[in-house]
NUPA-774490 format. One record per residue (C-alpha): x, y negated, z. Coordinates in Angstrom, 2 decimals, decimal comma. Last residue first. Example, Ala and Ser with C-alpha at 12.3 -4.5 7.8 and 13.67 -1.06 7.14 Angstrom:
REM residues 2
<atom c1="13,67" c2="1,06" c3="7,14"/>
<atom c1="12,30" c2="4,50" c3="7,80"/>
REM end
This chain:
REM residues 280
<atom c1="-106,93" c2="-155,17" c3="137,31"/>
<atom c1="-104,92" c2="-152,01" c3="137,65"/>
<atom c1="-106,92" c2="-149,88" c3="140,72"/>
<atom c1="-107,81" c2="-147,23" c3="137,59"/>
<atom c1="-105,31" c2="-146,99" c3="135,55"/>
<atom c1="-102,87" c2="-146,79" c3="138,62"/>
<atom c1="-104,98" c2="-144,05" c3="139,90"/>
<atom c1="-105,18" c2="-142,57" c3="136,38"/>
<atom c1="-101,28" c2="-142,32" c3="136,56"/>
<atom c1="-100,39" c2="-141,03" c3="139,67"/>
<atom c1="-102,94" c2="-138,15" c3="138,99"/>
<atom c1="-101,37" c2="-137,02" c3="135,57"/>
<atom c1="-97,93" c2="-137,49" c3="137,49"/>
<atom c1="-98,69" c2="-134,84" c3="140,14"/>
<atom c1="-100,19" c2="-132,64" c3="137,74"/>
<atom c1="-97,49" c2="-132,89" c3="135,96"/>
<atom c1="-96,25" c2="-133,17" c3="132,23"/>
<atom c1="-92,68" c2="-134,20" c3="132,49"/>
<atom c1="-91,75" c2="-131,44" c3="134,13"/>
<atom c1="-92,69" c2="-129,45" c3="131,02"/>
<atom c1="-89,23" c2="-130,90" c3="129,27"/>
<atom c1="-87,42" c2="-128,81" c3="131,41"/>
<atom c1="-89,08" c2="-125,62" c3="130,85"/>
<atom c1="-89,20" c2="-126,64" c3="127,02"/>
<atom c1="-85,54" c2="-126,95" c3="126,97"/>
<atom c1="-84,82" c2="-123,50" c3="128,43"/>
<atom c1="-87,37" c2="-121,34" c3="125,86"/>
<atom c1="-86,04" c2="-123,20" c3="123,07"/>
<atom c1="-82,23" c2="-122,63" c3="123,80"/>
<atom c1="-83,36" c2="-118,82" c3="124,68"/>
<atom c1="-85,31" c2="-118,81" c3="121,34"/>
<atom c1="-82,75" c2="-120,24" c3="119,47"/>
<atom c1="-79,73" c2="-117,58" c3="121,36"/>
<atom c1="-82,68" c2="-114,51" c3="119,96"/>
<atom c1="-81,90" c2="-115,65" c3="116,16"/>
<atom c1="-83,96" c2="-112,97" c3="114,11"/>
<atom c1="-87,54" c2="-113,50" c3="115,86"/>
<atom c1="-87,04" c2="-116,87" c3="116,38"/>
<atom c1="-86,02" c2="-117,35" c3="112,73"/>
<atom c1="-88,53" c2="-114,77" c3="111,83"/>
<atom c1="-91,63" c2="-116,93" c3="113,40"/>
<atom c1="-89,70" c2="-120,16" c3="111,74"/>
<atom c1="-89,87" c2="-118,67" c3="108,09"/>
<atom c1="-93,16" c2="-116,88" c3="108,90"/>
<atom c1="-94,80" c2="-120,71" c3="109,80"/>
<atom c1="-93,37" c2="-122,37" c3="106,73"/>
<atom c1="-95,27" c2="-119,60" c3="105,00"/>
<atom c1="-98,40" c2="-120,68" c3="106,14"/>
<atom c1="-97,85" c2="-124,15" c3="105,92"/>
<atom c1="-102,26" c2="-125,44" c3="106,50"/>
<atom c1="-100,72" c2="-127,94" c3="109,04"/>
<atom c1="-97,01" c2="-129,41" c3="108,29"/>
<atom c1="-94,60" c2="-127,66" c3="110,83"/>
<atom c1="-92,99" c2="-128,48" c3="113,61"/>
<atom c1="-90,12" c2="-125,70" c3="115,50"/>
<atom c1="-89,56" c2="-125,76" c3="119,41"/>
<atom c1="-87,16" c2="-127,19" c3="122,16"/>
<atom c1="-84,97" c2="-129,10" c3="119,93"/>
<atom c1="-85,58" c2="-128,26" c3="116,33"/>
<atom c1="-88,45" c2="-129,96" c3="116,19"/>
<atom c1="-89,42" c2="-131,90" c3="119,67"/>
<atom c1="-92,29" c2="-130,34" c3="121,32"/>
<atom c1="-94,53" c2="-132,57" c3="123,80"/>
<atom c1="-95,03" c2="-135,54" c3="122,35"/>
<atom c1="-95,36" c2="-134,02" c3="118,66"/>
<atom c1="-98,22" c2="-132,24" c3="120,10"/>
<atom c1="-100,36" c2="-135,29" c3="120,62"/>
<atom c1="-102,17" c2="-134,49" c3="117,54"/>
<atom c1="-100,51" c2="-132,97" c3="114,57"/>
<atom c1="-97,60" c2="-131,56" c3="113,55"/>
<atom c1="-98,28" c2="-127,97" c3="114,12"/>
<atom c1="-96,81" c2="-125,67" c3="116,29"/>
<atom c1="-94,16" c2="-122,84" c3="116,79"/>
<atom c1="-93,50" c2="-122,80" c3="120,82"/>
<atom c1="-91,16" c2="-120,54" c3="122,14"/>
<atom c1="-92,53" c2="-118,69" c3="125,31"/>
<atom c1="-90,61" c2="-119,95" c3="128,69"/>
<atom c1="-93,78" c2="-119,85" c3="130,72"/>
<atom c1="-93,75" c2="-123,38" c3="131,46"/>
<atom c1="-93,65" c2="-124,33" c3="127,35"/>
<atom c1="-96,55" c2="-121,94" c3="126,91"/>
<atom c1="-98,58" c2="-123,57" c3="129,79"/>
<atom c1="-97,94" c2="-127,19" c3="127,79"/>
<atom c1="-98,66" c2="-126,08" c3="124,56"/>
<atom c1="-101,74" c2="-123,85" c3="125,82"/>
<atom c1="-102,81" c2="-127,07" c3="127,68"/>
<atom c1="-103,36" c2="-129,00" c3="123,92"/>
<atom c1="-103,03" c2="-132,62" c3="123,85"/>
<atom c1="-106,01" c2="-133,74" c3="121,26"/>
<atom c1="-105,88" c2="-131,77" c3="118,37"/>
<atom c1="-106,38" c2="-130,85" c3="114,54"/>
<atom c1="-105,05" c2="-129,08" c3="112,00"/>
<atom c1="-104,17" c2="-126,29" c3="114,24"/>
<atom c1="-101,40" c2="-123,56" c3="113,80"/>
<atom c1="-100,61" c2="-122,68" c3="117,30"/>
<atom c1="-98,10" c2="-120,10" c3="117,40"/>
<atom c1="-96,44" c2="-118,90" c3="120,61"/>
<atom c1="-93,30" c2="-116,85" c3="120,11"/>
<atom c1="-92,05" c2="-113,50" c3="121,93"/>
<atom c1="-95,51" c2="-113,07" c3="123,59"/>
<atom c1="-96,44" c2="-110,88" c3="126,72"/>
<atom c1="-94,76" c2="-113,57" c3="128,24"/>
<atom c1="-98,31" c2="-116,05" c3="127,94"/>
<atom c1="-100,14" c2="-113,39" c3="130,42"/>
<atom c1="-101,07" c2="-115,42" c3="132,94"/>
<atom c1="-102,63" c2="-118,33" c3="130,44"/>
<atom c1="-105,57" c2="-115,99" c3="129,79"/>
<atom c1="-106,97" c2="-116,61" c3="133,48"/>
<atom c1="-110,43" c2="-114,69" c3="132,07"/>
<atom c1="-109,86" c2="-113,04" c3="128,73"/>
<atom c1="-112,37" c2="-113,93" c3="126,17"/>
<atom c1="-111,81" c2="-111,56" c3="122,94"/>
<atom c1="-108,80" c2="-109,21" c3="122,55"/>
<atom c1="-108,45" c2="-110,24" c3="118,58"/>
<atom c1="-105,51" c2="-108,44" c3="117,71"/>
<atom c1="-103,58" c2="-108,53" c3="113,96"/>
<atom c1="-101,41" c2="-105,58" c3="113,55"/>
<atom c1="-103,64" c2="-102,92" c3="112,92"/>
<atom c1="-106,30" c2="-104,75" c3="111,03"/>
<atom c1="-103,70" c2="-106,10" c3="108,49"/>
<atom c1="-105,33" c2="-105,10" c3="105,63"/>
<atom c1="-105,57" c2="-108,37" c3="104,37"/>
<atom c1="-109,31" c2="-108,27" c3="104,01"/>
<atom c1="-109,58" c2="-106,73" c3="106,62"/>
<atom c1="-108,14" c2="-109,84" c3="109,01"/>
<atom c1="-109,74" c2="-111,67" c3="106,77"/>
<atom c1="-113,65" c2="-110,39" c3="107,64"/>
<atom c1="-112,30" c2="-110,37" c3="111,39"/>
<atom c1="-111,95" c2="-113,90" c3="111,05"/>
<atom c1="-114,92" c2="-114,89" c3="109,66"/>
<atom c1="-116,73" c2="-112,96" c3="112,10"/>
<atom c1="-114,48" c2="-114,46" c3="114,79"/>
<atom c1="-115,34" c2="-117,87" c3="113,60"/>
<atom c1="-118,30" c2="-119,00" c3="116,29"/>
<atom c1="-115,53" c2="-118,48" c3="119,29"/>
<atom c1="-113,25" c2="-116,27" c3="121,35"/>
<atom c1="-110,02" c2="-116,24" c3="122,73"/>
<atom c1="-106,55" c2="-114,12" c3="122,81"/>
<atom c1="-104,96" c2="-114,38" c3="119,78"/>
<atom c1="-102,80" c2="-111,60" c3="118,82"/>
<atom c1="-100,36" c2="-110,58" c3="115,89"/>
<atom c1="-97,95" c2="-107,60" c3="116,22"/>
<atom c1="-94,65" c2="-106,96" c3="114,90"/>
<atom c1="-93,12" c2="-103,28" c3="115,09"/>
<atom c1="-93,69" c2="-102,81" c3="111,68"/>
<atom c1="-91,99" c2="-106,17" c3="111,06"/>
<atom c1="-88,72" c2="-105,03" c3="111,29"/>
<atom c1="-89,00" c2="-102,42" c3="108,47"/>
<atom c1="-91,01" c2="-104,59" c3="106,11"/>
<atom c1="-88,53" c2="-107,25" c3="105,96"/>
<atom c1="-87,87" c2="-110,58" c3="107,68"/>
<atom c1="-87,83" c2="-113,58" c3="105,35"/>
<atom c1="-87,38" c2="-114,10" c3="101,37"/>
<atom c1="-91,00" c2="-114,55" c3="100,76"/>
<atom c1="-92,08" c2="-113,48" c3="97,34"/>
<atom c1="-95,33" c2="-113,87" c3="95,73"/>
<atom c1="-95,88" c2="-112,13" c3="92,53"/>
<atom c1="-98,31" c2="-112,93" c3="89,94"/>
<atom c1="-101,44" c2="-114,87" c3="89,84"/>
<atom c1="-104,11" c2="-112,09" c3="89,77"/>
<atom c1="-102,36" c2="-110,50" c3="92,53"/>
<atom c1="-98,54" c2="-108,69" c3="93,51"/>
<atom c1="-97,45" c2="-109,00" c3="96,54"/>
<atom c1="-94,06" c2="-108,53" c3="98,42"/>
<atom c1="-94,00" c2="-110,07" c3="101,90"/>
<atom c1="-96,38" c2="-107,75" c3="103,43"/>
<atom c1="-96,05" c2="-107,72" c3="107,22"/>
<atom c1="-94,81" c2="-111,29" c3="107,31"/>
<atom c1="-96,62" c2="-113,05" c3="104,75"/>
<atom c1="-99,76" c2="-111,14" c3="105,80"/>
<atom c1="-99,25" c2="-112,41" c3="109,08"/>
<atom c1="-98,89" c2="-115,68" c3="108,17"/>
<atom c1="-101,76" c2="-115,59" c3="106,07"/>
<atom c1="-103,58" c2="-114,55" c3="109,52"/>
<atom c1="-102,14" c2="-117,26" c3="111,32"/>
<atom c1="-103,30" c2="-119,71" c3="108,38"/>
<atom c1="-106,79" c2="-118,47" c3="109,21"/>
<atom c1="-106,28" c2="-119,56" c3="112,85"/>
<atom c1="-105,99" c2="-123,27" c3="112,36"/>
<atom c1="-107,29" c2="-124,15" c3="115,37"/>
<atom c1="-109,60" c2="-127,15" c3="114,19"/>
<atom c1="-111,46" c2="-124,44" c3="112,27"/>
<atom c1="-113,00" c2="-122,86" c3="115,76"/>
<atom c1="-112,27" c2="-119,87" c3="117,15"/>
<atom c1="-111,02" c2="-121,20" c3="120,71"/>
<atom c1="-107,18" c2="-120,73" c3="121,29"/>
<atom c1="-105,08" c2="-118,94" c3="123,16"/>
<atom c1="-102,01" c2="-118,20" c3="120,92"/>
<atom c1="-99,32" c2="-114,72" c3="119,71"/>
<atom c1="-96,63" c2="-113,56" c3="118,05"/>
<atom c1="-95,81" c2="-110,02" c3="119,95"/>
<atom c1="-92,46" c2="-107,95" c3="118,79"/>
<atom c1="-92,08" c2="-104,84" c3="119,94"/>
<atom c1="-88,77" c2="-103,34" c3="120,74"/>
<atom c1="-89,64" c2="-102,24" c3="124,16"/>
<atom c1="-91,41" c2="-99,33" c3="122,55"/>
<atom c1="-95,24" c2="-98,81" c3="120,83"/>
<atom c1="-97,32" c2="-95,45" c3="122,01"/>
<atom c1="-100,38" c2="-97,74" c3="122,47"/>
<atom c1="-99,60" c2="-101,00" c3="121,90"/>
<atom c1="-102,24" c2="-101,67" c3="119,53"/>
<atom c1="-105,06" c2="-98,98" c3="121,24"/>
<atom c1="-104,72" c2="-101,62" c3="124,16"/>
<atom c1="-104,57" c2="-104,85" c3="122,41"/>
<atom c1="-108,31" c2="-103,90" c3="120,82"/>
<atom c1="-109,05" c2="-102,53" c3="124,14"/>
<atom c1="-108,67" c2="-105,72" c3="125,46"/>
<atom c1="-108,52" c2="-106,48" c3="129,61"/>
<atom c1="-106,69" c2="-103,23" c3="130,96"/>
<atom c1="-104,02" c2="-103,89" c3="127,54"/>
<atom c1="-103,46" c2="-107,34" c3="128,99"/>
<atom c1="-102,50" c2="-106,29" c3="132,16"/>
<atom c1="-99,62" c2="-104,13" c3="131,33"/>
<atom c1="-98,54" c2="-106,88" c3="128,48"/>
<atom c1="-98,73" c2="-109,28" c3="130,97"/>
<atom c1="-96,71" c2="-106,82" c3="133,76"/>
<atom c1="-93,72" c2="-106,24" c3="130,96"/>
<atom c1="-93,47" c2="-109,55" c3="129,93"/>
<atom c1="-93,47" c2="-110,92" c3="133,39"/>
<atom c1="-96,97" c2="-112,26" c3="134,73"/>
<atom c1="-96,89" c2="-116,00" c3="134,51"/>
<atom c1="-98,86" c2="-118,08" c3="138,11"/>
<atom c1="-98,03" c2="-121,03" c3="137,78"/>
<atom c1="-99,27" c2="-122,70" c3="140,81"/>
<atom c1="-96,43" c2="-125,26" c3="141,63"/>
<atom c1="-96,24" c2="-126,66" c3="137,98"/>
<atom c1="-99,65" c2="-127,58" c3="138,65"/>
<atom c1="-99,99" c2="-128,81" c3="134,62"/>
<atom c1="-100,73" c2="-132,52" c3="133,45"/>
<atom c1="-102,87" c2="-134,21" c3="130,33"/>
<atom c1="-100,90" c2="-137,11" c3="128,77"/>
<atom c1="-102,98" c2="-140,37" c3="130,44"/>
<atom c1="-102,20" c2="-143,24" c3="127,43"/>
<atom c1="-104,45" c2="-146,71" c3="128,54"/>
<atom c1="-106,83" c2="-148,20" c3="125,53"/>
<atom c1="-108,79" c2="-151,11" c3="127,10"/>
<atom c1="-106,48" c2="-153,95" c3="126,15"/>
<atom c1="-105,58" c2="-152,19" c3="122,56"/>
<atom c1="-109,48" c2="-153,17" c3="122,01"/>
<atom c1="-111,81" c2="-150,33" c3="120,85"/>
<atom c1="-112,84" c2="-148,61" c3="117,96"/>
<atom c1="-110,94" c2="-150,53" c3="115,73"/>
<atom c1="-110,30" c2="-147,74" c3="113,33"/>
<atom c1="-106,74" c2="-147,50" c3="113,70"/>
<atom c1="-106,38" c2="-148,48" c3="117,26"/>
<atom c1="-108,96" c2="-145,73" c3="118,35"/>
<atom c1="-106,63" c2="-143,18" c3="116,60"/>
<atom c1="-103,10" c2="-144,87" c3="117,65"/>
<atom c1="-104,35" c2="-144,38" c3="120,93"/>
<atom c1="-105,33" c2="-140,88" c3="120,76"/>
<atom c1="-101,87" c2="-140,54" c3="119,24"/>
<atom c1="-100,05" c2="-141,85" c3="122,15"/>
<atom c1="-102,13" c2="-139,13" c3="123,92"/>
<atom c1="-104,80" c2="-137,67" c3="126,42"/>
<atom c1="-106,56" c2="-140,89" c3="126,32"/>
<atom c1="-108,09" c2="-143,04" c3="128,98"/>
<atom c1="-110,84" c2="-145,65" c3="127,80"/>
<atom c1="-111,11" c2="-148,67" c3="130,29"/>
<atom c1="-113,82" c2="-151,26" c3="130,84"/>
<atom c1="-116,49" c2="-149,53" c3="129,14"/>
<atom c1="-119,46" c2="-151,35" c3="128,02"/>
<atom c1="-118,14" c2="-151,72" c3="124,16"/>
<atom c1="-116,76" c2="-148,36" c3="123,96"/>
<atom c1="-120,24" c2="-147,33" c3="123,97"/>
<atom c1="-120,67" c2="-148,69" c3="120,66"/>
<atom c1="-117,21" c2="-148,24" c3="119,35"/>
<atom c1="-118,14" c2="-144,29" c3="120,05"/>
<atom c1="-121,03" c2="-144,36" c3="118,85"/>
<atom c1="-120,21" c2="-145,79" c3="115,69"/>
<atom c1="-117,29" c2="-143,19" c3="114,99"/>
<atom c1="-119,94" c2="-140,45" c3="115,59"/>
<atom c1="-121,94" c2="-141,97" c3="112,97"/>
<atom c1="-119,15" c2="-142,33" c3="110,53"/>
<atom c1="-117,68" c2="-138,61" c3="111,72"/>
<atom c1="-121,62" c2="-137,29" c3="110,57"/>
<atom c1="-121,73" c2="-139,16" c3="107,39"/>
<atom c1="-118,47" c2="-137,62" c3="106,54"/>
<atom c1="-119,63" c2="-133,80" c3="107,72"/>
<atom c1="-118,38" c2="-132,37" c3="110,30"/>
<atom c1="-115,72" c2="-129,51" c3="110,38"/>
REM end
């Protein structure tokens, strides 16, 4: 979102100051690899920190309660659900509206999804996925805020998908009600080491993510969540409806990234910047 001069001058600051510093934590192996890449620092100061949930303080509403909960804080997710069954299907993300999040591939996903036959100035598009019937009862939210949600909301329209794609705005504690969702889709093109990964993966919510950042240390394709190429808008619908279609996946998903989590504690996040810090 910057402009080239703008990452070259933010690049010098940051080998600049990097100078003075005796250590540089980073959230990821990536991180690392980053500053390594363009010399912004030595490998010598570079130590890898991943970020770390209290797994003892989780505090996940059930499906049922989130989804309760939820409608009291959005209106927009409110008059959504209203009158909807058990059957309903919720793909949903925390994020900040900002471009680094990816969000207007969500909405093409969506459109994928909810209209997978259409015809435009270049032809036909076809995606052989879920069809319209199921997805009726499929609903899009993103729970957050930001400088794009007039952009957003524009698209949103513009797709025609106003009824099945949510924007609930800021909601305080947000990561309570990750169960409302069946999957959690974050389709960034950018990032450091994401909480909402690592609070999705403790509240049992497939993950459907982008291949980019530290991610990739915390969801394994295939084995406890799907990785995608960003800007893959239909590679996103054909792993949504996978999950969607295929609910032993989701169960295996949910399972392994419960156990993987543990491996991303507070505990251990502490543990490790003390020993950054009193290692000479």
């Amino acid at each position: 979102s910057f402009s080239r001069l703008t990452r070259k001058f933010f690049l010098y600051l940051e080998k600049f100051s990097a100078y003075f510093k005796d250590k540089i934590i980073c959230v990821s192996a990536n991180d690392k690899k980053f500053w390594l890449n363009y010399r912004a620092a030595p490998a010598e100061k570079l130590f890898v920190v991943h970020n770390g949930l209290d797994l003892n303080r989780t505090d996940f509403l059930s499906k049922s309660e989130a989804r309760e909960y939820l409608s009291g804080q959005s209106a927009n997710f409110f008059e959504a659900i209203r009158g909807s069954n058990d059957n309903l299907k919720i793909i949903g993300v925390i994020a900040n509206f900002f471009p680094e999040k990816g969000l207007p591939y969500l909405i093409e996903t969506a459109d994928i999804l909810i209209h997978p036959v259409k015809s435009d100035e270049v032809g036909v598009r076809q995606f052989n996925g879920t069809g319209k019937k199921q997805l009726k009862n499929t609903l899009f939210v993103v729970i957050g805020d930001g400088a794009d949600r007039l952009l957003l909301e524009e698209m949103i329209k513009a797709h025609n998908l106003q009824s099945q794609f949510i924007l609930t705005g800021a909601v305080a504690n947000a990561s309570r009600y990750l169960k409302a969702f069946d999957v959690f889709v974050l389709p960034s093109i950018k990032e450091g080491l994401p909480y909402t990964v690592l609070e999705a993966m403790a509240a049992g919510v497939p993950v459907v993510a982008s291949h980019v950042g530290g991610i990739p240390e915390m969801v394994t394709n295939n084995v406890n969540g799907f990785l995608l190429f960003p800007r893959d808008s239909d590679g996103l619908a054909k792993k949504i409806t996978e999950l969607l279609d295929t609910s032993a996946l989701a169960q295996k998903f949910s399972e392994a990234s419960q156990k993987k989590v543990l491996e991303f504690s507070l505990d251990k996040m502490i543990a490790e910047t003390e020993k950054v810090y009193w290692e000479k």
